[in-house]
Backbone bond lengths (Angstrom), bond angles and torsions (degrees), N, CA, C in turn:
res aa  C-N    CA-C-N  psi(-1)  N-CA   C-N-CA  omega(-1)  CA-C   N-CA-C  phi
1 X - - - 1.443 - - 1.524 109.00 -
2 X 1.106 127.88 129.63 1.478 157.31 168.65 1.702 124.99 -90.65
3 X 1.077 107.42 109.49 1.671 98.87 170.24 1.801 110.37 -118.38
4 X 1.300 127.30 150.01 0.952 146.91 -177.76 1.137 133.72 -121.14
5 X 1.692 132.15 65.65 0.998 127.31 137.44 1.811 140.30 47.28
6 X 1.371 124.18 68.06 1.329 116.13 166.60 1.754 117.99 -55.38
7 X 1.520 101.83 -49.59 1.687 89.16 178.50 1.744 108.34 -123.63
8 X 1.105 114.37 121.50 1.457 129.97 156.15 1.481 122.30 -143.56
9 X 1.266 102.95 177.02 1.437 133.80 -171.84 1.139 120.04 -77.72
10 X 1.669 132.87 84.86 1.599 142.21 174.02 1.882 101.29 -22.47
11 X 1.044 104.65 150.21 1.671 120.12 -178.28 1.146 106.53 -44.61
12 X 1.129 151.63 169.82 1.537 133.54 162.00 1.763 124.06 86.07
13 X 1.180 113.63 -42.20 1.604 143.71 164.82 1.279 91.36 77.22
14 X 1.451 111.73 74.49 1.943 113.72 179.20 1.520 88.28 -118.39
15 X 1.351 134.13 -36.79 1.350 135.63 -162.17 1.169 117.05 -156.96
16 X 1.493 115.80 125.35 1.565 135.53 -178.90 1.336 117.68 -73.58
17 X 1.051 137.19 121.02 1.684 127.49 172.20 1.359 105.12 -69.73
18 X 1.156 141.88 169.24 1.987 149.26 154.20 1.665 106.02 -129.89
19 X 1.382 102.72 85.30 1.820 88.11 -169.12 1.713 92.32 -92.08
20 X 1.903 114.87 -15.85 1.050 106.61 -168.73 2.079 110.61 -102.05
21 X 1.195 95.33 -127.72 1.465 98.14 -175.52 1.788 85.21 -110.51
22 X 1.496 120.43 132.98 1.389 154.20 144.12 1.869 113.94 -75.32
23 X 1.381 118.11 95.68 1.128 126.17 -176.60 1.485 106.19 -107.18
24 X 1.378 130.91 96.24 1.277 117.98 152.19 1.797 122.45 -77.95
25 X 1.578 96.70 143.01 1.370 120.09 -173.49 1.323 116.41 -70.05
26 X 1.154 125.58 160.14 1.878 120.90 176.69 1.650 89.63 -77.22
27 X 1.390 110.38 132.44 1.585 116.88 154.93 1.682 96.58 112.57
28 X 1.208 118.86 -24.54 1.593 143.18 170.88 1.564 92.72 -60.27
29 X 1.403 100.72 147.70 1.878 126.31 -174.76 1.637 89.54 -123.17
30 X 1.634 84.18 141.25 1.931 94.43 152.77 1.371 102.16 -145.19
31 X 1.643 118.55 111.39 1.347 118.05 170.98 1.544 113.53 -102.20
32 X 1.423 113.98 -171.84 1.417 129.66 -116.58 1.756 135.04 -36.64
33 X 1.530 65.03 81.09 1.977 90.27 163.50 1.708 98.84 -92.66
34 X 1.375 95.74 134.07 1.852 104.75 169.15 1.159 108.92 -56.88
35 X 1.448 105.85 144.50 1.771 117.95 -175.68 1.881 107.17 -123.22
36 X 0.857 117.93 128.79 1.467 138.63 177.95 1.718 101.95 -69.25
37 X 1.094 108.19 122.16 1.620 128.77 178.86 1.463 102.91 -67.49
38 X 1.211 113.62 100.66 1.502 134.77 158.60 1.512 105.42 -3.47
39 X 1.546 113.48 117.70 1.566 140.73 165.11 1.316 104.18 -106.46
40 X 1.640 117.71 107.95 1.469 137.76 142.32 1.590 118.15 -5.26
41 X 0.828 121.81 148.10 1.415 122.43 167.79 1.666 110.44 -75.47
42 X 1.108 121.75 122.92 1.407 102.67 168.46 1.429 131.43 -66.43
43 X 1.503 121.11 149.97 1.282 121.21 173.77 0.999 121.40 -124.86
44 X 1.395 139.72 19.01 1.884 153.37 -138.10 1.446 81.44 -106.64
45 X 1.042 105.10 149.73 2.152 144.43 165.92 1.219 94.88 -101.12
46 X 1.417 130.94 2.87 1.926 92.98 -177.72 1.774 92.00 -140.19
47 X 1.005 125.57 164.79 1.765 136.53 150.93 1.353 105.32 -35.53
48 X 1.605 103.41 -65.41 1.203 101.64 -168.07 1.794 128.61 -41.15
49 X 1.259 107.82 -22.22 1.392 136.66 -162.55 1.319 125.12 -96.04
50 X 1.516 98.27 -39.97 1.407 121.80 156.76 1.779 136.52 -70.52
51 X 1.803 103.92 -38.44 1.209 102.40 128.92 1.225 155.82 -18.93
52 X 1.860 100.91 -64.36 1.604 104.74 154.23 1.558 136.28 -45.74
53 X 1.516 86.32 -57.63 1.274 100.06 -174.88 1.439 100.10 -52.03
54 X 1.530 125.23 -83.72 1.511 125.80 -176.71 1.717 119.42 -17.51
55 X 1.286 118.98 -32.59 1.642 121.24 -148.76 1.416 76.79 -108.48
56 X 1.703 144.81 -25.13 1.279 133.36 -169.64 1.575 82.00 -74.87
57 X 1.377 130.51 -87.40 1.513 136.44 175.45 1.543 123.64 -2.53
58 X 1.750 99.15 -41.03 1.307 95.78 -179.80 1.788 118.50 -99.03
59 X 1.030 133.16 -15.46 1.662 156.15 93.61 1.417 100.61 11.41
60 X 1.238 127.35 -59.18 1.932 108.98 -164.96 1.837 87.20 -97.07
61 X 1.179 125.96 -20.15 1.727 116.65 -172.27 1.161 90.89 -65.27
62 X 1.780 121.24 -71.63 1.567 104.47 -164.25 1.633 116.14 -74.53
63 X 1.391 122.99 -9.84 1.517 104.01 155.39 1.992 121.44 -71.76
64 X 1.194 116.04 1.46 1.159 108.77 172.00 1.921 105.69 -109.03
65 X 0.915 92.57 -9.59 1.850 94.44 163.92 1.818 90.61 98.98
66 X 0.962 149.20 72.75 1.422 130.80 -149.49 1.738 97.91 -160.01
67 X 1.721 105.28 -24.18 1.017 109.63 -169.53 2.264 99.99 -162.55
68 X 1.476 94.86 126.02 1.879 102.96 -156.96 1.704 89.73 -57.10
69 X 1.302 87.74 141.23 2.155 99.95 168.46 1.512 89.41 -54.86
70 X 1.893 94.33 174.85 1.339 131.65 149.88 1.243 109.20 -59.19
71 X 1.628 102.52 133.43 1.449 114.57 164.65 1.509 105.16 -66.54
């Protein structure tokens, strides 16, 4: 009898597979995942403003890799 593995450790232990579900725990850490450069709270009265704000937000996601560029 044989069992097979959704998540383990490539030969070598350079890289983990996740074929299954990855559950982190409350109180559990996961470091270096890219982090997105802090967006202000907005304070604008108009669309127009809010616009900005939104497209600045979405501007630091895909410079932190978090979200795919423009084609």
């Amino acid at each position: 009898m044989s069992y097979n593995s959704k998540n383990y450790m490539e030969q070598g232990g350079e890289k983990w597979i996740i074929g299954g579900t990855l559950e982190v725990l409350p109180g559990a850490s996961v470091t270096g995942l890219p982090a997105a450069e802090n967006q202000a709270n907005s304070t604008t009265t108009d669309v127009a403003g809010l616009v900005t704000d939104f497209n600045a937000l979405l501007t630091k996601l895909k410079a932190a890799g978090l979200m795919a560029a423009d084609e």
